[in-house]
N, C-alpha and C positions, 0 to 999 in steps of 0.2 A: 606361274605363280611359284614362289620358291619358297621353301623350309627346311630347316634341318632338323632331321630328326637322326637317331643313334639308333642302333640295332635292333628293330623289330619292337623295342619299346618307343613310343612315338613321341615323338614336339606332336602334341594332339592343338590343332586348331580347328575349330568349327565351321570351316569353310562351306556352305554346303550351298553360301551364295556364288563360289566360285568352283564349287563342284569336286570331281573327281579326277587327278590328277592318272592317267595309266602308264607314263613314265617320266621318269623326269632326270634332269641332267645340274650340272654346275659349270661354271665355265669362270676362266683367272681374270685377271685384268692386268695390262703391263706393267712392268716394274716390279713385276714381283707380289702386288696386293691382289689378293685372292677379293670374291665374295659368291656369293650362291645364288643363280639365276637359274629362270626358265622361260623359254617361249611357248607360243601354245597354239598349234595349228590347225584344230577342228574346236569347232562350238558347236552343241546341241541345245537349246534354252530344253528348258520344262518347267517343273510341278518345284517347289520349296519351300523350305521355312520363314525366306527373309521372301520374297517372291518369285526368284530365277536358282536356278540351278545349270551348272556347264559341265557338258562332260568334254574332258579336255585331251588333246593328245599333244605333249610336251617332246620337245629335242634339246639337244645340248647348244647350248650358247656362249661363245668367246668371243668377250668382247675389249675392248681399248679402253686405258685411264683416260679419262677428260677431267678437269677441273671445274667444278663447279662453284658458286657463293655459299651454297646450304653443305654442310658434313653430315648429311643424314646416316644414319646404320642402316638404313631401307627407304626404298621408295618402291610404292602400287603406282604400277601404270595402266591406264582404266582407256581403255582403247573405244574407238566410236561403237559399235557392237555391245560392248557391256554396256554402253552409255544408255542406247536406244534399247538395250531388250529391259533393262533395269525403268528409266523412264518409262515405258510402255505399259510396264505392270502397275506401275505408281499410279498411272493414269486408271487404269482398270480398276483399283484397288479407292480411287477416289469418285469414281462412277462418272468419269467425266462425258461417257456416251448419253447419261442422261440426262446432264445439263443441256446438250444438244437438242435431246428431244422435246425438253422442257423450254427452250427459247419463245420467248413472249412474242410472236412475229408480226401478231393481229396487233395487239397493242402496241408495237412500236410506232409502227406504219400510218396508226390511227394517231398517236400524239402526236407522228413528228410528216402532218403531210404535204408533200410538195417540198419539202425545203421554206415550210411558212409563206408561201407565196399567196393571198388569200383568190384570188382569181382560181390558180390551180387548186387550191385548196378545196375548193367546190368541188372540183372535176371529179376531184379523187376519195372527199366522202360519196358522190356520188356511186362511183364505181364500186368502194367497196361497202356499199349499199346490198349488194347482190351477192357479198361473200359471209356465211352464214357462221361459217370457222376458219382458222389459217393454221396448221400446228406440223412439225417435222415428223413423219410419221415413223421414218429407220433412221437409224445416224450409225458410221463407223469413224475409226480414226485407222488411217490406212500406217503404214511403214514408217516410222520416222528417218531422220537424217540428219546427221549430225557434220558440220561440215566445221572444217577453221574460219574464221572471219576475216576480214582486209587486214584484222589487228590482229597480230600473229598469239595475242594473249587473250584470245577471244574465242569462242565456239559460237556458230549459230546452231539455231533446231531450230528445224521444219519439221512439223507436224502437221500433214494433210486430212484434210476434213471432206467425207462424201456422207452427203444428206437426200434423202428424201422428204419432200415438203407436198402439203396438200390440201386442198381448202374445199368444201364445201358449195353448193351453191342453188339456189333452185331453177336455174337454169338446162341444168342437166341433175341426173338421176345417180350417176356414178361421180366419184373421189375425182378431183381435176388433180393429176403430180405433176410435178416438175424437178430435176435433181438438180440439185447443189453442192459444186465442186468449192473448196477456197486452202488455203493453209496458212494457219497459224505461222509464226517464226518469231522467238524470242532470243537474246544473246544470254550466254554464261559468261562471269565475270566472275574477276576479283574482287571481292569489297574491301578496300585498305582502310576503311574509316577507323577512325579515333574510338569506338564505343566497345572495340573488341579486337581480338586477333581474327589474322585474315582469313576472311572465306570464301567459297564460293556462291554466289547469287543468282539470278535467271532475271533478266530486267527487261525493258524493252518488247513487250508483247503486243503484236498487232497481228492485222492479216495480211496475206500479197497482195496489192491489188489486179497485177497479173494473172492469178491463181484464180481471181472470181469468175466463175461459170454457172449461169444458169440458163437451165434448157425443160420442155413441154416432153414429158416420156411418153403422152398420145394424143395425136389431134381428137378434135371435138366439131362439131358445128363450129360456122364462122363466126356467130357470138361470143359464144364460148371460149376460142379459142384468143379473139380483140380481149376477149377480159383477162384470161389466164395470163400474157402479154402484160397487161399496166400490169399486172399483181406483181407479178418479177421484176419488171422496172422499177417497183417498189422496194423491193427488197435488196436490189442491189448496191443501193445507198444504205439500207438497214442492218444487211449483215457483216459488214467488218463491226461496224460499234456492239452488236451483240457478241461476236465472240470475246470481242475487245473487256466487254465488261460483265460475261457469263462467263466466258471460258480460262480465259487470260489467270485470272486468281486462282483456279485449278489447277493449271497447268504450272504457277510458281510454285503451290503447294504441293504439287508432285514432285517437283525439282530437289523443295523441299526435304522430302519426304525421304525421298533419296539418297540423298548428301545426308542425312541424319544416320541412314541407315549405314550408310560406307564410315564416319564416324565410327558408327557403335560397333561394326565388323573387325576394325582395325583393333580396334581395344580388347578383343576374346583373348583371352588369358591363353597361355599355350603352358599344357602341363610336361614337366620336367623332372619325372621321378617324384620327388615330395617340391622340390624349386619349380617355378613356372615364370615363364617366358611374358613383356607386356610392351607393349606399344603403345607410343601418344601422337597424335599428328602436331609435328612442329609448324607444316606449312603447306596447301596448299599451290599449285601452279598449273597452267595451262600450258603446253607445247604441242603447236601443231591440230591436229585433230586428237589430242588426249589430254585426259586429268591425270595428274600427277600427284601422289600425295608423298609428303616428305615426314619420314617418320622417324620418331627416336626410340631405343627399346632400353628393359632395365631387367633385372634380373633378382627374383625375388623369393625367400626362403619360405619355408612351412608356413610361417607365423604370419607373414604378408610383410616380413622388413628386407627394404631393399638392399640386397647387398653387391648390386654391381650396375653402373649408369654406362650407358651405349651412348648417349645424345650426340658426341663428336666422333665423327669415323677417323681414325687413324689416315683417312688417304679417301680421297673423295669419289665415290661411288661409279661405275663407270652407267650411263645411262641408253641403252642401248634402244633401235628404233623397235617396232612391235610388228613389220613386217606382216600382216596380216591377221598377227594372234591377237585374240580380244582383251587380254592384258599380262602383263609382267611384273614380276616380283620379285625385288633385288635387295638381297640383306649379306651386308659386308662380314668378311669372315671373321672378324673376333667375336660376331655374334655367335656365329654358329660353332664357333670351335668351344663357348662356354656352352651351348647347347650339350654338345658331343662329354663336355668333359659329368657333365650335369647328367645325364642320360644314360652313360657309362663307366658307372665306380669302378674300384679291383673289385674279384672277385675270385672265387675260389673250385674249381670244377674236378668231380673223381668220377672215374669209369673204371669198371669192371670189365674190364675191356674183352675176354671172352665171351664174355655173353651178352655183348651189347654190338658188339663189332667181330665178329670169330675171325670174317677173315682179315679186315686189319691187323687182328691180335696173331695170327697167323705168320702174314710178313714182317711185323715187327720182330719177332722172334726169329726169322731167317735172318732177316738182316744184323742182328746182334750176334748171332752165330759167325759171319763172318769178322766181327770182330772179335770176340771172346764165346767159344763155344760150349764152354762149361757155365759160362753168363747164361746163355741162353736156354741150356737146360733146366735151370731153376725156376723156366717162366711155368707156373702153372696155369690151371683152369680159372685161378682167383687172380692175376694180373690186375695190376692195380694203375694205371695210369691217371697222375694228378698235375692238374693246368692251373696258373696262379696267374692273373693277369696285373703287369703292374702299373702304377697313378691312371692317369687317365691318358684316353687314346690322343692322337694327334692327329686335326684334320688339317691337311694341306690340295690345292690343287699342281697336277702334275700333264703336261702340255693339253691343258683342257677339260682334262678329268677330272671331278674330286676322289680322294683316297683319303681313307682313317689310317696309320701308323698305330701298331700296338706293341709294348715290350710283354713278353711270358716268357714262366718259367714253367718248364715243364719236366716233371719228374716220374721215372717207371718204376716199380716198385715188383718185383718178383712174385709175390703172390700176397696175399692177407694178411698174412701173418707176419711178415716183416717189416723191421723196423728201420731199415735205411732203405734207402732208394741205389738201386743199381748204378745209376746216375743223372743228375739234374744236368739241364742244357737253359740255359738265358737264348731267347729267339727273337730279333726284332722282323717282324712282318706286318704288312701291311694290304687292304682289302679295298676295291673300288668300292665308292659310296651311288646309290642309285636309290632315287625315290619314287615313289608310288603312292597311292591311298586305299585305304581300305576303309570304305563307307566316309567318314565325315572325316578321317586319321589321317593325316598327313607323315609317313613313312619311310626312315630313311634305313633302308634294305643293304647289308654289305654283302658283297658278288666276290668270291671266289677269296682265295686268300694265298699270298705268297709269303716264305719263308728269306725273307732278304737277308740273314745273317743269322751264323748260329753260333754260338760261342761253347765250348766244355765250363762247368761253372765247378762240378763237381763228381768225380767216379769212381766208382768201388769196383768196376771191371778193371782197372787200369788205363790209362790215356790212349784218346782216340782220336782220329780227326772225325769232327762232327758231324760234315757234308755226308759222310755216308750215312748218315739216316737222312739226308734234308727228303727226301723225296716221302721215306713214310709217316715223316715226323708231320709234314704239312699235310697229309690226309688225315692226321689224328687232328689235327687243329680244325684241319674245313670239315669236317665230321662230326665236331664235338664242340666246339668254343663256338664256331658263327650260327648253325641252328641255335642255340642259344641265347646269342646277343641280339639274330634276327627273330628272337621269340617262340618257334620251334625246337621245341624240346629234344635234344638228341634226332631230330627228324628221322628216325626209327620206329620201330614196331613200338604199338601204344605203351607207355608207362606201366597202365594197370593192368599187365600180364606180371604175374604171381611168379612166373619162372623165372622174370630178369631182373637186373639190379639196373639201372640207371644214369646217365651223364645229365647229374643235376648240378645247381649249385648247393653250398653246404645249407647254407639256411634255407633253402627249398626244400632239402632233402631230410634236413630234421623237420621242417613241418609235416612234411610227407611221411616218414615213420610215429610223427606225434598224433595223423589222423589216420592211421592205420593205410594208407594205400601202399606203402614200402611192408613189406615183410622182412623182418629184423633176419629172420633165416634164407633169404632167397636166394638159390643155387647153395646152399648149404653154409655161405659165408652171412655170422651173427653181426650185428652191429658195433659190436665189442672186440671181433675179430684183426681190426686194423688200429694204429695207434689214430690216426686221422680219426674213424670210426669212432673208436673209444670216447676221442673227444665230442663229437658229435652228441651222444649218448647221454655225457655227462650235464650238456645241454637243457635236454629232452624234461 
């Protein structure tokens, strides 16, 4: 299943029919059109809100453009596995083991006897003269199966049926059984009719009649056993038309049930900062042994007014096979690049960089000394290093991988008190994107962070070449800017220690001095003490 989410703030979708994703990948498609996929090679069913839960384990997937009729921005592919754990609960959830048990066997047997033959007809009031009850005493529904049909736009389900039946008699003292083996099998279909857009349907319900078995689970006397005999001979004509017309309607309404459910799935809003993410199914299809749903997405502000339509992909989807994973999830990259852009404003980041980082704050300062070493004596205890990140990131795939692209500016500031920065550096880098879930949160995690280009923008040391910091410049950024974006605060010693100052962003960090968890004095520097600060302050 694939999503894009941005740093640790999440594309939150409610998935929790398709579970927990524990890693997940993206992969290009040729020509240059990216989009965001995943495969998924372990399923666990369990316990859920919608009635399945999957725990998943995802790899990266690259795959090839193919051309298809539909420009979908996504398509769910619902592999035989989701199909059958998803059906199975529908079925449980409809009680269809009780219609089983409930099957009218005595009275079938008795309206319809012989095949009306009146001759035989005698024989076999007769016989079951002597049966005093008829009723299924256990019923299960074993494994389903989900297979392609001759018509390659077809799915069959087989649903195997094992019963225990048993009747009465005063011929003998004990329950006379016999078990009954059969399977259901209906076809999934297209409905293209005129009264709607197209869906899928479940039509065609009967039994095997290969699949019908019945058998005596304990001899009796020879009486007993000649009667036990007609009774199944009875019913062997009587039990397809009961499933046929007991079970059959359940099992569509499970289907039902189902397909309403994968609907309403698709449609869970995915939040996007205050914008949130939406999907509409433009069309289903069948391929193979899977459902495919073809979907459009739109992109939607605070207020719920659309402000950006997905329904045409720029370059048609590439749709890759499911090799064993129970489904896939393919959403073209302009989707996800407005996800990215939606999830990750500028923002503005200050560290105190002594005492949130000593020994970073340590080498920065050696290595300014080798530029300018009267530069570097000025670094006090109060260092001030500030990250500005600018528009929004860029998400690209790169042979395989996805990666965010981000510009920042970052500038070092000698201690608190000063009001120019030693020098500002413009830096474009970029960080592989990796996702995961945390609980029902679909999470897109950035790993590691490179410093691709460093330009001088601005310096009060005098001109330098800027590769000489590239090495501590990018542990200030994988330190400071990606805990951050991945939602970990400075991923250092807790915030609420009194002794440190912070690698917040500014509006966190005035809410944080507004609810007293920042101390205006901590490490001795006031909140007034910087001109950034000051403005902060003025905020407040």
């Amino acid at each position: 299943m694939t999503f894009t989410v941005q740093g640790g703030r999440t594309i939150r979708k409610r998935y929790k029919e398709f579970g927990e994703l524990t890693s997940f990948g993206l992969g290009a498609s040729a020509g240059g059109h990216g989009l965001a996929s995943s495969t998924c090679s372990s399923l666990t069913p369990g316990k859920m809100a919608g009635p399945w839960t999957f725990t998943l384990l995802c790899g990266l997937l690259a795959t090839t453009l193919i051309q298809a009729t539909l420009s979908p921005t996504a398509v769910l592919i619902l592999g035989p596995k989701v199909i059958k754990e998803k059906l199975t609960q529908e079925l449980k959830d409809h009680n269809a083991t009780s219609i089983l048990q409930q099957l009218p066997l005595l009275g079938t047997i008795q309206e319809q006897p012989a095949g009306g033959i009146p001759v035989l007809g005698s024989v076999v009031n007769t016989i079951l003269k002597y049966v005093i009850w008829l009723k299924v005493t256990t019923a299960n529904i074993l494994q389903l199966q989900v297979k392609p049909s001759a018509n390659d736009k077809e799915l069959l389900v087989k649903i195997p049926l094992d019963m225990v039946a048993g009747f009465n008699t005063p011929l003998v003292k004990t329950i006379v059984e016999f078990h009954m083996e059969t399977e259901a099998q209906a076809i999934v279909r297209m409905d293209t009719s005129a009264s709607g857009p197209t869906r899928l349907v479940l039509s065609d319900c009967a039994t095997s009649d290969e699949s019908l078995r019945v058998q005596l689970l304990h001899k009796f006397s020879f009486l007993v056993n000649a009667l036990a005999k007609e009774v199944m001979n009875l019913l062997v004509p009587a039990l397809p038309n009961l499933v046929k017309n007991q079970l059959c309607p359940v099992i569509k309404a499970s289907f039902n049930g189902m397909y309403a459910d994968l609907l309403q799935l698709v449609k869970v809003p995915i939040s996007l900062s205050t914008d949130r993410l939406e999907f509409d199914l433009l069309s289903p299809a069948i391929k193979g042994d899977t459902i495919q749903l073809y979907l459009g997405a739109k992109l939607l502000d605070s207020q719920g007014k659309v402000t950006k339509w997905f329904n045409n992909s720029a370059a048609s989807l590439a749709v890759p096979s499911l090799d064993n994973a129970p489904f896939s999830f393919i959403v073209s990259q302009d989707v996800v690049k407005a996800a990215v852009a939606a999830m990750l404003p500028p923002e503005e980041f200050i560290v105190l960089l002594d005492s949130v980082l000593p020994e970073i704050a340590r080498r920065l300062k050696s290595s300014i000394g080798l530029i300018n070493e009267k530069a570097a004596d000025k670094l006090g205890s109060t260092q001030i290093v500030k990250i500005l990140t600018q528009d929004t990131p860029e998400f690209f795939t790169d042979q395989g991988h996805a990666r965010v692209a981000q510009l920042i500016v970052l500038e070092v500031f000698a201690s608190s008190e000063a009001l120019r920065p030693l020098f500002t550096l413009g830096i474009e880098a970029s960080s592989e994107a990796q996702f995961y879930t945390k609980g029902d949160e679909l999470i897109l995690n950035l790993n590691n962070i490179s410093s691709d280009r460093i330009q001088l923008m601005n310096s009060g040391i005098g001109w330098f070449q800027p590769d000489v910091l590239k090495n501590i410049i990018t542990e200030i950024i994988l330190s400071v800017l990606l805990p951050n974006q991945n939602g970990w605060p400075c991923a250092y010693p807790s915030l609420l220690v009194e002794t440190q100052l912070y690698c917040l962003p500014v509006k966190t960090w005035m809410a944080a001095i507004r609810e007293g968890w920042v101390p205006a004095g901590s490490v001795g520097v006031s909140s007034t003490d910087h001109p950034t600060l000051q403005s902060i302050n003025t905020c407040l």
